[in-house]
C-alpha positions as CSV (number, residue, x, y, z in Angstrom):
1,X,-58.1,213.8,-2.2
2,X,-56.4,215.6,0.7
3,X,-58.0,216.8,3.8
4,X,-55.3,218.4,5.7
5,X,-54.8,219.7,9.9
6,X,-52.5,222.0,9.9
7,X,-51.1,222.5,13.7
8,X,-49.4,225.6,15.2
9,X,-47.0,223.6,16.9
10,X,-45.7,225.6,20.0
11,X,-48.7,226.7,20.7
12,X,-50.5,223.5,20.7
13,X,-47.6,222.3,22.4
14,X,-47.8,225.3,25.1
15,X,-51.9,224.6,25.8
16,X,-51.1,220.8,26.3
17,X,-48.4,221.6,29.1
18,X,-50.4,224.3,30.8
19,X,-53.4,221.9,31.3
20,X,-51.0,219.2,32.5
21,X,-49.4,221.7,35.0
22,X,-52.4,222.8,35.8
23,X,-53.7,219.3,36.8
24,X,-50.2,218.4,38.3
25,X,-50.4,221.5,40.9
26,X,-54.3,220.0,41.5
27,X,-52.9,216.7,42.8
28,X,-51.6,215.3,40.0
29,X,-53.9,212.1,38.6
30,X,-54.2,213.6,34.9
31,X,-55.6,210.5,32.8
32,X,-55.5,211.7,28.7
33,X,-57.9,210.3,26.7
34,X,-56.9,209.2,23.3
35,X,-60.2,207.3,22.5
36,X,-61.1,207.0,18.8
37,X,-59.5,208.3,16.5
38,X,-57.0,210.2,18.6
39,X,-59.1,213.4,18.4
40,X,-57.9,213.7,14.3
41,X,-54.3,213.5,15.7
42,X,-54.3,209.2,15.5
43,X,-54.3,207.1,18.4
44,X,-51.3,205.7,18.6
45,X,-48.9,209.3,17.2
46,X,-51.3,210.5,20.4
47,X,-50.7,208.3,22.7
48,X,-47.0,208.8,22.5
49,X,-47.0,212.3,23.0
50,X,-49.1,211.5,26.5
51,X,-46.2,209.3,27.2
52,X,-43.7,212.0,27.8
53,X,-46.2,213.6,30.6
54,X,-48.1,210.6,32.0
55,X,-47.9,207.2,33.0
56,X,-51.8,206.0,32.0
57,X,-54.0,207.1,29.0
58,X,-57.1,206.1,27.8
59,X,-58.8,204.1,24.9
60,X,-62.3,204.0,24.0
61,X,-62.6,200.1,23.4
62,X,-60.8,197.0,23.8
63,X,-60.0,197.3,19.9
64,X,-57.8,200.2,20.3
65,X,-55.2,198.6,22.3
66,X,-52.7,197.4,19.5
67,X,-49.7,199.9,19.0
68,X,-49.6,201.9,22.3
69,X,-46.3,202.2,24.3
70,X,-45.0,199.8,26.4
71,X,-44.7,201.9,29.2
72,X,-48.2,203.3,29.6
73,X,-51.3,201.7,31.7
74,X,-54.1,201.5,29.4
75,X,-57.3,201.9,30.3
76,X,-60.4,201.2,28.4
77,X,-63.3,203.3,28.7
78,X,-66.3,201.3,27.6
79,X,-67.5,198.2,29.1
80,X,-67.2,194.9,26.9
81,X,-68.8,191.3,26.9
82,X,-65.7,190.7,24.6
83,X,-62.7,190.6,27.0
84,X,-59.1,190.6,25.6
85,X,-56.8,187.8,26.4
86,X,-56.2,187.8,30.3
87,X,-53.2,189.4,30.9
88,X,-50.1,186.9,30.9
89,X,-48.0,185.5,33.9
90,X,-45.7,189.1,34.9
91,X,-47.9,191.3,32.8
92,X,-50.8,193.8,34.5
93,X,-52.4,194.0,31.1
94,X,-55.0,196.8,30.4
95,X,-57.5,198.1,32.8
96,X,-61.1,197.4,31.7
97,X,-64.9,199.0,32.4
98,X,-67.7,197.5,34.0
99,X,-71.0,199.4,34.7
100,X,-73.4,196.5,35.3
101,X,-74.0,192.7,36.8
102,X,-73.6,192.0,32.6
103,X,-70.2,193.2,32.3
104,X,-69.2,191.9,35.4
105,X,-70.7,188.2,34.3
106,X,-68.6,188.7,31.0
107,X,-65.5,189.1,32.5
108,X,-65.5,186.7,35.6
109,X,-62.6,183.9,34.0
110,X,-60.5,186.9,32.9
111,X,-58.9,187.9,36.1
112,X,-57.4,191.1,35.7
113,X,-58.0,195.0,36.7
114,X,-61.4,197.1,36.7
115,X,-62.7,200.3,37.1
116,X,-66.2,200.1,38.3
117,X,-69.0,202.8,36.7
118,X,-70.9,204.4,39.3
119,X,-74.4,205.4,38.3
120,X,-74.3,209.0,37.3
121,X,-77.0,212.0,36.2
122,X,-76.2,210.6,32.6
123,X,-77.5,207.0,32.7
124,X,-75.8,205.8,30.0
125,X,-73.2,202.8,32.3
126,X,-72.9,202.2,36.0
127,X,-74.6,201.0,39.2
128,X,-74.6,201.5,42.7
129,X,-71.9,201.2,44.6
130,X,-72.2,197.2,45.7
131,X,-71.0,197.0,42.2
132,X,-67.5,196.6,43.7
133,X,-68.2,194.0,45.6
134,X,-70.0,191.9,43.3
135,X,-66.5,192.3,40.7
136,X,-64.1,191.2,43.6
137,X,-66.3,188.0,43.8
138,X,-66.0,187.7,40.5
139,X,-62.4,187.5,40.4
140,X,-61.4,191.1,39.2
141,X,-59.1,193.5,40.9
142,X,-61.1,196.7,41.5
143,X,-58.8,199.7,41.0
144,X,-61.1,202.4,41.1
145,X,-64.7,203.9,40.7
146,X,-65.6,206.2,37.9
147,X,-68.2,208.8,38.0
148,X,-68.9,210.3,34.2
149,X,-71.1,213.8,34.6
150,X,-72.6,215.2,31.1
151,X,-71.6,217.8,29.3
152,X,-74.9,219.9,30.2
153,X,-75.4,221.7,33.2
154,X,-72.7,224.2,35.2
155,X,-69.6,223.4,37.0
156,X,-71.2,223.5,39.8
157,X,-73.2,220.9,38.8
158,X,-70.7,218.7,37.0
159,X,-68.9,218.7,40.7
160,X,-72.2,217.7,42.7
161,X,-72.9,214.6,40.1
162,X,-69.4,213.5,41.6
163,X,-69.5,214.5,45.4
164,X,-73.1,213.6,46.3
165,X,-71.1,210.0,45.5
166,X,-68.5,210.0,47.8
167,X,-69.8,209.3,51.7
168,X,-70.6,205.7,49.7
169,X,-67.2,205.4,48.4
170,X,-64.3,204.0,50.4
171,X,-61.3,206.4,50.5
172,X,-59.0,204.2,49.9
173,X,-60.3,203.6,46.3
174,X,-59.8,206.0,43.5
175,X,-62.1,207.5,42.2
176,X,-61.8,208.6,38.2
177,X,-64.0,211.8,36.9
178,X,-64.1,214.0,33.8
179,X,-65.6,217.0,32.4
180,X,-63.8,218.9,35.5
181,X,-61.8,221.6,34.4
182,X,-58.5,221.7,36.3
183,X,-59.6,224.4,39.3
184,X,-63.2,222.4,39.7
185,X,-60.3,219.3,40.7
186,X,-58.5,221.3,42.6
187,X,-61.8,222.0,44.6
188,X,-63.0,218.2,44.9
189,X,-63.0,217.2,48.9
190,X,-59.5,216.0,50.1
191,X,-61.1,213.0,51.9
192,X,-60.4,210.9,48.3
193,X,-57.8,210.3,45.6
194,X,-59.1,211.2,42.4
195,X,-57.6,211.0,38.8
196,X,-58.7,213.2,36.0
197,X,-60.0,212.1,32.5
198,X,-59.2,214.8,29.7
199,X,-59.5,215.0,26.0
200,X,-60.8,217.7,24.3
201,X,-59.9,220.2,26.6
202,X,-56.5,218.7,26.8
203,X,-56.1,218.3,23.1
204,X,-58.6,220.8,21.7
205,X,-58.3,223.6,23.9
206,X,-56.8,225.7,21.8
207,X,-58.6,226.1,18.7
208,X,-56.4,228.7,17.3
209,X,-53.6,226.5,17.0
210,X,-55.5,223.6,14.9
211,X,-56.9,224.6,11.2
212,X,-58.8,222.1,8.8
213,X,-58.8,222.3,5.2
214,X,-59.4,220.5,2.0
215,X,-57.9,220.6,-1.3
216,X,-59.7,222.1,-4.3
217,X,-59.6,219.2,-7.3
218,X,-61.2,220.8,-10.1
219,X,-63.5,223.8,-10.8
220,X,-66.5,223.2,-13.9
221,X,-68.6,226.2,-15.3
222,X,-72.0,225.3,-15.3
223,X,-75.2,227.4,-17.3
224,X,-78.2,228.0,-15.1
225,X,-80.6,225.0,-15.4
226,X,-78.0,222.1,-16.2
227,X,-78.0,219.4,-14.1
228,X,-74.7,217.3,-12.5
229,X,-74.1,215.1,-9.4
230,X,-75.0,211.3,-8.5
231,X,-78.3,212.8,-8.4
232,X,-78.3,215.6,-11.5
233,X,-79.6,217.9,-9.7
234,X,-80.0,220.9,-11.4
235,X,-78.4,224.4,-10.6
236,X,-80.8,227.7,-10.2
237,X,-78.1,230.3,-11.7
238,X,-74.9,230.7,-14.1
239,X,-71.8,229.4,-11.8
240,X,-69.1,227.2,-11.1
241,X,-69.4,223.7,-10.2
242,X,-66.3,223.7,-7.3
243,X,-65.2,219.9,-6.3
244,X,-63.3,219.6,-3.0
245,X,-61.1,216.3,-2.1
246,X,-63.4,215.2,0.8
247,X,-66.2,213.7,1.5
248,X,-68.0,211.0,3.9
249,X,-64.7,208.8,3.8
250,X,-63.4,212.0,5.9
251,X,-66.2,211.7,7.8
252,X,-67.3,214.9,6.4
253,X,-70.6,215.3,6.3
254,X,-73.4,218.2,6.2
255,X,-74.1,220.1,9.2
256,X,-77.3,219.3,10.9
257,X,-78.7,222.5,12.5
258,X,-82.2,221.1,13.7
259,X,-85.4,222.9,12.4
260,X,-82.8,225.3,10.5
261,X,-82.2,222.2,8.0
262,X,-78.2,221.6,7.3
263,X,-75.6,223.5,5.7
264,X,-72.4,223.1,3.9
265,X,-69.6,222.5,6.2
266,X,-66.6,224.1,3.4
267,X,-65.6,228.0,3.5
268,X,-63.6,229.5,1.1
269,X,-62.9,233.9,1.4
270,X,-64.9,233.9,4.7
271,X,-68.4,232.8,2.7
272,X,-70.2,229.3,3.4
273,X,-70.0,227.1,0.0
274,X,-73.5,225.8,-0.9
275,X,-73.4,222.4,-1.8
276,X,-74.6,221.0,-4.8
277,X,-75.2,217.8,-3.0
278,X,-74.2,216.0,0.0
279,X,-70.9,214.9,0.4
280,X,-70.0,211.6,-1.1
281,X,-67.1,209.4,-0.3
282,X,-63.7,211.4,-1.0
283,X,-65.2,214.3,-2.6
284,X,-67.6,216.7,-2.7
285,X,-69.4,219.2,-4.8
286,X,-70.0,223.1,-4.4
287,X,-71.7,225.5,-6.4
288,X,-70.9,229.1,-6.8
289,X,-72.8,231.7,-8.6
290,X,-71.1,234.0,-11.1
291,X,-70.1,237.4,-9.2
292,X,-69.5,234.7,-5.7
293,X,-65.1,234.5,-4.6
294,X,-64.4,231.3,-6.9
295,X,-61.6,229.1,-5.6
296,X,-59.1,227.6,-8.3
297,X,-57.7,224.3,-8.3
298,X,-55.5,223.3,-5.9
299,X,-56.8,226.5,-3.7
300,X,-57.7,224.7,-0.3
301,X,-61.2,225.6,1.5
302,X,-61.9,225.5,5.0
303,X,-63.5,222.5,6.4
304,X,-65.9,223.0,9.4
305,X,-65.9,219.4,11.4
306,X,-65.5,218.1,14.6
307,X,-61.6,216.6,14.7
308,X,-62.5,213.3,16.8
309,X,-65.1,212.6,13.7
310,X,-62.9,213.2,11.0
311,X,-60.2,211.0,9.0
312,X,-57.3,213.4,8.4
313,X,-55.2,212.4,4.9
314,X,-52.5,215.0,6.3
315,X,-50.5,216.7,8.7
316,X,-48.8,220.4,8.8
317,X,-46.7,221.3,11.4
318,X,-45.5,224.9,11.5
């Protein structure tokens, strides 16, 4: 089983810096997020390449702070009612979430530094702004506010989820945001400090330099009517039974498309592969018709998934 990212190096490389010099020449504050895991790239291989740019990243949870460097502020995106160990005598330790009276109560003997979740249009964390006061009576150091905008909606109203905030916010707080692009940040009002969370954009930008692809294990002629899979499920026409080296142990799965039902997430020759059945564990099963562009083994197919859901066996730089 091999699922494979291959990476156009200087050109990821190139996208990366722009976006960073893009959000230095906005005021600087660029936060990269390297949540999960690591946007198919792994966590901790990510977080060293934001070392070389930035002095903080950030994680998703308190569980993805082994391994990081040294060097870097960490950050942990969602709130916890698990705190880590407080941080130790010399040591500023990483710099947790809280987004209600709950995650405030769960860290009151721990001591250490917060970011406090302003209620946004998404609901999801936060609270009004007396939220910071209620942490600094319970013993945390507030070190900023965040305000998270959704993905839906324009620019225009990504920006307002985050200034219609700020006459409550005192300027001499920071106040973290994402889902800005890098000129929407330059635009924010100058009456605040601000520091910019970015991940996909940061790492995914690009799509032309990243390429996902799985290898073909073995390729079985099959007679229309005969029956294979966990589930024998039995095939309509003459083909090929094709088996690819990934499945749901990839996080490869079929690709939900609503009312239109879900569809195969492999190409191989710029055609869709119709699966036999779902993906299962690390590999799955295509089947292609006689007459249909029939891969051989150890051809590799192309694999349509989002990177931050999928576990990658391999990496090709070129």
């Amino acid at each position: 089983m091999t699922i494979r990212l291959t990476i156009r190096t200087a050109v990821w490389r190139s996208h990366v810096a722009r976006i960073a010099n893009a959000v230095d020449e906005a005021g600087g504050g660029l936060v990269p997020v390297v949540k999960g895991n690591g946007y198919g790239f792994g966590r901790n291989w990510l977080a060293a390449v934001a070392a070389d740019f930035c002095d903080t990243i950030a994680v998703g949870t308190v569980h993805e702070l082994d391994g990081l460097p040294d060097q870097l502020t960490v950050v942990v995106l969602t709130p916890t009612l698990s705190p880590p160990e407080a941080p130790a005598s010399g040591s500023s330790g990483p710099v947790l979430t809280v987004g209600s009276q709950a995650h405030i109560d769960a860290l009151a003997n721990w001591g250490g530094r917060v970011i406090v979740k302003l209620v946004s249009p998404m609901r999801r964390f936060g609270g009004d702004y007396e939220m910071v006061e209620l942490a600094k009576r319970a013993g945390l150091h507030v070190v900023g506010v965040s305000i998270h905008p959704p993905l839906a909606g324009s620019p225009e109203e990504h920006a307002a989820a985050i200034t219609d905030r700020l006459d409550d916010i005192d300027t001499s707080i920071p106040v973290w945001v994402s889902h800005l692009d890098p000129d929407q940040y330059r635009a924010l009002p100058a009456t605040h400090q601000f520091r910019l969370r970015l991940g996909t954009m940061l790492w995914h930008g690009d799509k032309s330099a990243l390429h996902l692809d799985a290898d073909v294990l073995d390729v079985r002629p099959i007679t229309a009517g005969g029956t294979a899979g966990y589930r024998l499920g039995s095939v309509a026409a003459d083909g090929h039974l094709v088996i690819i080296g990934a499945g749901t142990a990839n996080g490869v799965a079929m690709i939900d498309e609503g009312d239109r039902g879900s569809l195969s997430p492999f190409h191989f020759a710029q055609t869709r592969l119709a699966l036999h059945e779902p993906p299962h564990m690390h590999a799955s099963m295509a089947f292609v018709p006689v007459g249909n562009a029939l891969p051989s083994v150890g051809d590799h197919v192309d694999v349509q998934r989002p990177l931050h859901m999928t576990a990658v066996d391999e990496y090709r730089w070129l």
